[in-house]
C-alpha positions in Angstrom: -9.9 53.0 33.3 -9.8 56.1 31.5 -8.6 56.3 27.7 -5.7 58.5 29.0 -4.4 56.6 31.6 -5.0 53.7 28.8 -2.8 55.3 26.6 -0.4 56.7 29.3 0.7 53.2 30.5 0.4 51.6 26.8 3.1 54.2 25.5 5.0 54.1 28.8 5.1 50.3 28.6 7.1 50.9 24.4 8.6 53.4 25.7 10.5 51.1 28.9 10.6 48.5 26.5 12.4 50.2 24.0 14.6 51.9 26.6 15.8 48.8 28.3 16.3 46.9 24.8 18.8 50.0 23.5 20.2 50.1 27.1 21.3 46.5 26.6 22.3 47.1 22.5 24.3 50.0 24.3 26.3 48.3 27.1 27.0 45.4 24.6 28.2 47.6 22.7 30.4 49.0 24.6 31.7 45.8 26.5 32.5 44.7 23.1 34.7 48.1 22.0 36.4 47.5 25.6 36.7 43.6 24.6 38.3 44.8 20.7 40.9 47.2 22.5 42.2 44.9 24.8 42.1 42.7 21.7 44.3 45.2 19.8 46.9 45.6 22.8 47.4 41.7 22.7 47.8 41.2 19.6 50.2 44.6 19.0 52.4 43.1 22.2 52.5 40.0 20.6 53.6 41.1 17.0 56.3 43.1 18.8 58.0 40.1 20.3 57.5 38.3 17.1 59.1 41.2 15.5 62.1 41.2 17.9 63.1 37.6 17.2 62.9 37.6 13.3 64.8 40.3 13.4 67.4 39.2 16.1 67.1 36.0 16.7 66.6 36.5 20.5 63.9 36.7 22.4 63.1 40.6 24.0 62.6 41.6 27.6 59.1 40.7 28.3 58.6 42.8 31.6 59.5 45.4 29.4 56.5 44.6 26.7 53.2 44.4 29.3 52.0 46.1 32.9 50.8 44.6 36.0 47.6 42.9 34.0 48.8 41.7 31.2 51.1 38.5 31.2 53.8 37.8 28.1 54.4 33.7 28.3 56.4 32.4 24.5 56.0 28.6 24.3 57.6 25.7 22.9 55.4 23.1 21.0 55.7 21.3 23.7 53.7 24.0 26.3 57.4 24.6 28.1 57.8 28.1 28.7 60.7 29.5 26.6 60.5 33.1 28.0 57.8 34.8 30.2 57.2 38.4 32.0 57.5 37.9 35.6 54.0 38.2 36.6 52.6 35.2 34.7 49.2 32.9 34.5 49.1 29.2 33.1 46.7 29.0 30.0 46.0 26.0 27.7 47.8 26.3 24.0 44.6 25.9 21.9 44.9 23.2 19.3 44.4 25.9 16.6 47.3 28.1 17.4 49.5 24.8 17.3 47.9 24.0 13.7 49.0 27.9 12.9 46.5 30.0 13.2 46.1 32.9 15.8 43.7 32.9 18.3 41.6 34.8 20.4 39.8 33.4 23.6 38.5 33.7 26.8 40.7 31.6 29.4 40.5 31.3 33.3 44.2 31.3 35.1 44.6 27.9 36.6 46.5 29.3 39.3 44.3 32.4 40.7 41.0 31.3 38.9 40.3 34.8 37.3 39.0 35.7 33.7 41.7 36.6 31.2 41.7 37.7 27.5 44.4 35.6 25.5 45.8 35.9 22.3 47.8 33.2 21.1 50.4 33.6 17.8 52.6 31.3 16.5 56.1 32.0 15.4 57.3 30.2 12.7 61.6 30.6 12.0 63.3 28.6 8.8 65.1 25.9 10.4 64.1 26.1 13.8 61.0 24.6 15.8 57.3 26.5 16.3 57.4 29.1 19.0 53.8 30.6 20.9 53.4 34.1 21.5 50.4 34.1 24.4 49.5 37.1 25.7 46.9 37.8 28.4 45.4 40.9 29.8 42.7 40.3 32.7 39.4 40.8 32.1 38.5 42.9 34.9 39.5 46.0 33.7 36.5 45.5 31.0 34.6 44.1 34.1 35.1 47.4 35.6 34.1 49.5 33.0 31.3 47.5 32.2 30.1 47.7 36.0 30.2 51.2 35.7 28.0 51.9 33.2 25.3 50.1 34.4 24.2 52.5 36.7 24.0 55.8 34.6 22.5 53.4 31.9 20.1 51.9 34.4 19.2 55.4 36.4 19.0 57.0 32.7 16.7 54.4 31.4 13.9 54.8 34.7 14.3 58.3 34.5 13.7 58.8 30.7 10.6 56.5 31.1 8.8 58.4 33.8 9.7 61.9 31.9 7.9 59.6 29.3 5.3 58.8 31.1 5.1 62.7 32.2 4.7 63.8 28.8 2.7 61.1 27.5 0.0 62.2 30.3 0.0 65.7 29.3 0.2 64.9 25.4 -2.7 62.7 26.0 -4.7 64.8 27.9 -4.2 67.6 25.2 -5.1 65.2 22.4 -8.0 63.6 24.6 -9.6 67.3 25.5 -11.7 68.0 23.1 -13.1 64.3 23.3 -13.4 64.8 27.1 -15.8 68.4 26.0 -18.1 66.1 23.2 -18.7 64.1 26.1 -19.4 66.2 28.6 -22.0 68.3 25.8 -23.4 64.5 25.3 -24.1 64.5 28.7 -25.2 67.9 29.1 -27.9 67.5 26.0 -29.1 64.4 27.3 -29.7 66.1 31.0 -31.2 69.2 30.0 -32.4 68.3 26.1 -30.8 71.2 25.1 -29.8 70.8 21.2 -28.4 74.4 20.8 -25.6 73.1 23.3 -22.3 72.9 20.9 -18.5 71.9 21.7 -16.4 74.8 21.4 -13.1 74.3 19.3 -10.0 75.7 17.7 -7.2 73.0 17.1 -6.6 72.0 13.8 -8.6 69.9 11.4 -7.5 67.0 12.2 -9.4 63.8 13.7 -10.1 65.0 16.9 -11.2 68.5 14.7 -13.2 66.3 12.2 -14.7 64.5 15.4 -15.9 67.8 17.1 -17.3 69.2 13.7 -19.5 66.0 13.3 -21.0 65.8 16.7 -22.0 69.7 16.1 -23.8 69.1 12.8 -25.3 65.8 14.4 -26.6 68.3 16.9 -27.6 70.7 14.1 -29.7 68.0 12.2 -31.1 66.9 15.5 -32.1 70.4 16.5 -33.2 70.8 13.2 -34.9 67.6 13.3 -36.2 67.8 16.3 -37.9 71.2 15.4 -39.2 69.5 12.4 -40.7 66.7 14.5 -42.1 69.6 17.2 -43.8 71.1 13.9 -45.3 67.8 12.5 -46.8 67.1 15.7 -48.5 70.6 16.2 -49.5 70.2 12.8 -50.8 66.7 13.4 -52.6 68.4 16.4 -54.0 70.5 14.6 -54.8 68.5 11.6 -56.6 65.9 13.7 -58.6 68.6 15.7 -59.5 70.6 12.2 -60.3 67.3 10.8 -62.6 66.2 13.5 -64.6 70.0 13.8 -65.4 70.0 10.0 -66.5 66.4 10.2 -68.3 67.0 13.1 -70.8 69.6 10.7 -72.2 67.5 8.0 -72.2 64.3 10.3 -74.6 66.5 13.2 -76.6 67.8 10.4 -77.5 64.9 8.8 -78.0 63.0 12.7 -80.4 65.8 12.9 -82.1 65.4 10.1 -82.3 61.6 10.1 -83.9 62.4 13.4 -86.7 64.6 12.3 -87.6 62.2 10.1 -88.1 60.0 12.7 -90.3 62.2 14.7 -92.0 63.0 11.6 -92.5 59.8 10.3 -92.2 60.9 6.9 -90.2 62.0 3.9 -89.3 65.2 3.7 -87.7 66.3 0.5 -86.0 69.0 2.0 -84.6 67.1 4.4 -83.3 64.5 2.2 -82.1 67.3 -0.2 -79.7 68.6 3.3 -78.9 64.8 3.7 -77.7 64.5 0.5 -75.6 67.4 0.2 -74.0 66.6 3.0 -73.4 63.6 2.3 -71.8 64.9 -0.6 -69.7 67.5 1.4 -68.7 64.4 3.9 -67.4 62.1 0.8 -65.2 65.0 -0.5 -63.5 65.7 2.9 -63.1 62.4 3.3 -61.7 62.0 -0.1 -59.4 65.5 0.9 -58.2 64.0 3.9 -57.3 60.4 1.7 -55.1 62.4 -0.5 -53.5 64.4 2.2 -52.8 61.3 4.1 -51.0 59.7 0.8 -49.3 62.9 0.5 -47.8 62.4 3.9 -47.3 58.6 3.7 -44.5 60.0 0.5 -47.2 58.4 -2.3 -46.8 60.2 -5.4 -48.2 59.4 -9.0 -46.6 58.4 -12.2 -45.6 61.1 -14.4 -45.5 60.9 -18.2 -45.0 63.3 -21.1 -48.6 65.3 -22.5 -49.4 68.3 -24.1 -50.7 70.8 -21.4 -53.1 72.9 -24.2 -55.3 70.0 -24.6 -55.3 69.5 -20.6 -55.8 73.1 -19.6 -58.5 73.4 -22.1 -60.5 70.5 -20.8 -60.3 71.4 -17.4 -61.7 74.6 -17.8 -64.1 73.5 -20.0 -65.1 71.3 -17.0 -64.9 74.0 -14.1 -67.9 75.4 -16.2 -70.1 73.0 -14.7 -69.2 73.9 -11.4 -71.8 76.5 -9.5 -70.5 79.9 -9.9 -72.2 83.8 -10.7 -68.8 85.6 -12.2 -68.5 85.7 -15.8 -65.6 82.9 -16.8 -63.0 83.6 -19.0 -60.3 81.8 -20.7 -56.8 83.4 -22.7 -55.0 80.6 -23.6 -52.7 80.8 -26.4 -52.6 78.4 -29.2 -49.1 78.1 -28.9 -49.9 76.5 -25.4 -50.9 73.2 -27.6 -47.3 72.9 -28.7 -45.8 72.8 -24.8 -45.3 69.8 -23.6 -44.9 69.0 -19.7 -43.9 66.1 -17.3 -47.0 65.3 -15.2 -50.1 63.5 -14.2 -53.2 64.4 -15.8 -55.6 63.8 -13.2 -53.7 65.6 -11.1 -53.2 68.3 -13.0 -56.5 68.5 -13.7 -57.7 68.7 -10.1 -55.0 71.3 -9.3 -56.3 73.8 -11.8 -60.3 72.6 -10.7 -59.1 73.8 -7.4 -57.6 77.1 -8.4 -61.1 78.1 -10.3 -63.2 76.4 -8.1 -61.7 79.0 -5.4 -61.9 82.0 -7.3 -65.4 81.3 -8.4 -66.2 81.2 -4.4 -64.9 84.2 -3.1 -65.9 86.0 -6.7 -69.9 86.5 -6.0 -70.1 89.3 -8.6 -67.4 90.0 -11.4 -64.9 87.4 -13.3 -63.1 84.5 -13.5 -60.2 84.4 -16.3 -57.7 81.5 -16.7 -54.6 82.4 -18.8 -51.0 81.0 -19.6 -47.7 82.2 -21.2 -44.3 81.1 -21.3 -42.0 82.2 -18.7 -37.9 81.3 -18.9 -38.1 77.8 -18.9 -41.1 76.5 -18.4 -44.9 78.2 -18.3 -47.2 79.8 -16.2 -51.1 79.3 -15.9 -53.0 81.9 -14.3 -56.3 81.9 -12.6 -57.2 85.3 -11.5 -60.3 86.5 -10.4 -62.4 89.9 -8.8 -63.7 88.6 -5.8 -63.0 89.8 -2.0 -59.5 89.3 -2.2 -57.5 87.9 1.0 -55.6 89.9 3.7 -52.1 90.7 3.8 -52.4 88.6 7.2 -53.5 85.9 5.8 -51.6 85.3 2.6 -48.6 83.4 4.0 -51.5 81.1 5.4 -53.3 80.2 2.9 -52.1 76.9 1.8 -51.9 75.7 4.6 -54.3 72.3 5.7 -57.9 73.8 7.3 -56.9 77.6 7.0 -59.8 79.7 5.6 -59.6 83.4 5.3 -63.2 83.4 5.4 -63.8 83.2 8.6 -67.3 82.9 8.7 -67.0 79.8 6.5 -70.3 80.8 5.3 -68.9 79.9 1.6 -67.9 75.5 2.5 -65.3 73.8 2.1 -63.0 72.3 4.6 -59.7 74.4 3.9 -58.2 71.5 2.0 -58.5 72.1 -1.5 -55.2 74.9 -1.6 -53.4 73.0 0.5 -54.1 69.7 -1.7 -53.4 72.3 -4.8 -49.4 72.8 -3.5 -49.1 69.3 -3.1 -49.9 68.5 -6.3 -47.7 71.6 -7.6 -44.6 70.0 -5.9 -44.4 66.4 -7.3 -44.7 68.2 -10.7 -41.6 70.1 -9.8 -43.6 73.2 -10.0 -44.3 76.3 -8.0 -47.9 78.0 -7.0 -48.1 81.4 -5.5 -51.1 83.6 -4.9 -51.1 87.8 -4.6 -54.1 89.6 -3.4 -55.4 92.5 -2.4 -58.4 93.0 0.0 -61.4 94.1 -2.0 -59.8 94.1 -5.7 -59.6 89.6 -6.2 -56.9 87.2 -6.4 -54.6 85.6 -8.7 -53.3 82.2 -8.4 -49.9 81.6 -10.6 -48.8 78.0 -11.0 -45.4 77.9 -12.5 -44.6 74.3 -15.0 -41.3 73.3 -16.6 -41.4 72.4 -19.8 -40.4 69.2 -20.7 -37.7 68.8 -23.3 -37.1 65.1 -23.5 -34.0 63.0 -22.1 -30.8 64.4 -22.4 -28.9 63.0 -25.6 
């Protein structure tokens, strides 16, 4: 069963309820209004003839005082009849008019059986015995009236609920609409896998509005997180296929040479040099691809306060071991020993290692300079060098995992060391950017805030 039928017969169901409980408050009501004036005619027919006999002595005309329904009957205490209309009913004399007080009641005629309205007064004269005013007005006038409304009270009451039930339908299907269209786009995405699909709407921000918006932007983070997935898996792909071709080098070189030796019998040292070195080359892509992995799996390392002169200074005093022909340079300021930064030093460290390690590849002939300066809030450290310089093409690549300019990869390395290099520039909160031209060298800017303590 469909919500709108749901709430079509739930509203419909109040609405006959609450139909049917005012029709009955209604005729009631009116049944009793007919009851109160035939009440009031009683008791104004009886205060007349009481009237006439204080006033008189006598007892008036009572044909003259009712009509064809209503009956005029004056008792003794006894129950004789003193005086009476001539169309007249026998009724009990309640106990409580003979102990004085009026009353109203309900009474059946002994003689004809029929419901009457009675009102029963006593008359009270200095001197002379208690007199009873009863008179009686049939009931079926009120019957009557009562009878009549219960048709256009009844035909109203089915009518009003199945206009009710009309509009509820249509109400509900207005409200329900824009549900019915977020499930139909369900649907549609999960048939076709279409994410761009949204659910077009221009009510008013209410839930139903609130309800539409949120399935679209669940659809926008899907799409969006879909793409993202899409992208992580290429670059998995890629990663894993990149990863396996630059292991596949050093592994087939030193299989070959372990092989010659074989054959040979004997130990070459040239052969044991190529071993080693790529042995060497095979621990540092391996250790590459460990820190890339812990990159991935969210790991990041504890970060402390340290003065960045001392760090920068040892670093480069480090990258001098590393092999390199350009002449290296360093402008650091002394100032740069007063900065203090939030960081890691080994990671640090190995970012800037990376930076001159690079320049001092693609730099055959030339130089090398590291240098830092303030900038706004925080400092920049430079490593720019006169090498080959990268292509326009390729700039947007270049830190990214296994991407080498150098296409001939005659100069080693597995592509890693940049991409490792931004890693370690984001969990310092930092930025690295490279601009280059083809032929004139490179410069590598890695951007540091400066740490200022915790906020007071």
């Amino acid at each position: 069963m469909s919500i709108r039928l749901r709430l079509t017969l739930l509203y419909t169901t109040l609405m006959a309820v609450a139909l049917v409980l005012f029709s009955i408050l209604l005729y009631n009501s009116l049944r009793w209004t007919f009851t109160q004036a035939v009440d009031s005619t009683l008791q104004n027919v009886a205060q007349k003839v009481a009237l006439h006999f204080r006033t008189k002595g006598t007892l008036p005309d009572m044909n003259s005082l009712g009509d064809q329904s209503t009956f005029v009957i004056v008792r003794t205490a006894s129950g004789a009849i003193a005086r009476s209309s001539n169309v007249v009913g026998l009724f009990p004399l309640p106990d409580a008019a003979r102990n004085g007080s009026d009353v109203f009641s309900t009474e059946r005629d002994a003689m004809d059986q029929e419901a009457y309205r009675l009102y029963t007064m006593p008359m009270f004269t200095k001197g002379l015995p208690p007199l009873y005013v009863q008179v009686a007005d049939n009931l079926n006038t009120v019957q009557i009236a009562s009878d009549r409304l219960r048709l256009p009270v009844g035909v109203g009451t089915v009518v009003f609920t199945a206009l009710s039930a009309i509009a509820v339908w249509w109400v509900a299907g207005r409200a329900i609409e824009p549900i019915e269209k977020v499930a139909s786009a369900a649907e549609a995405v999960g048939e076709s896998a279409d994410l761009s699909l949204r659910v077009p709407y221009e009510g008013t921000d209410d839930e139903v509005g609130r309800l539409v918006a949120t399935f679209n932007d669940m659809l926008d983070q899907l799409q969006g997180m879909y793409g993202r997935l899409a992208a992580s898996i290429d670059a998995q792909q890629r990663f894993v296929a990149d990863a396996s071709h630059e292991l596949r080098t050093p592994l087939t070189i030193i299989r070959g040479n372990i092989d010659y030796l074989q054959r040979a019998q004997t130990l070459d040292p040239e052969a044991l040099a190529d071993m080693k070195s790529e042995a060497e080359r095979l621990s540092r892509m391996v250790d590459e691809l460990l820190t890339m992995a812990r990159a991935d799996a969210g790991q990041q390392p504890e970060l402390q306060p340290m003065a960045l002169g001392p760090l920068v200074a040892d670093a480069c005093r480090k990258a001098q071991a590393l092999p390199h022909e350009a002449q290296f340079h360093t402008e650091l300021p002394e100032a740069l020993d007063l900065i203090t930064v939030l960081g890691n030093g080994e990671w640090l460290t190995r970012l800037l290692l990376i930076l001159i390690d690079n320049a001092f590849k693609y730099t055959p002939a030339g130089t090398v300079t590291v240098r830092a300066g303030r900038q706004s809030d925080g400092v920049v450290i430079q490593v720019q060098d006169t090498g080959i310089g990268i292509a326009r093409e390729d700039l947007a690549h270049v830190f990214e995992r296994f991407y080498r300019a150098d296409r001939s990869r005659t100069r080693g390395g597995a592509g890693l060391g940049l991409a490792i290099a931004r890693w370690a520039a984001d969990i310092h909160q930092g930025r690295l950017s490279v601009d280059s031209e083809l032929g004139k060298g490179s410069t590598f800017s890695f951007w540091l805030p400066i740490y200022r303590g915790e906020e007071e």
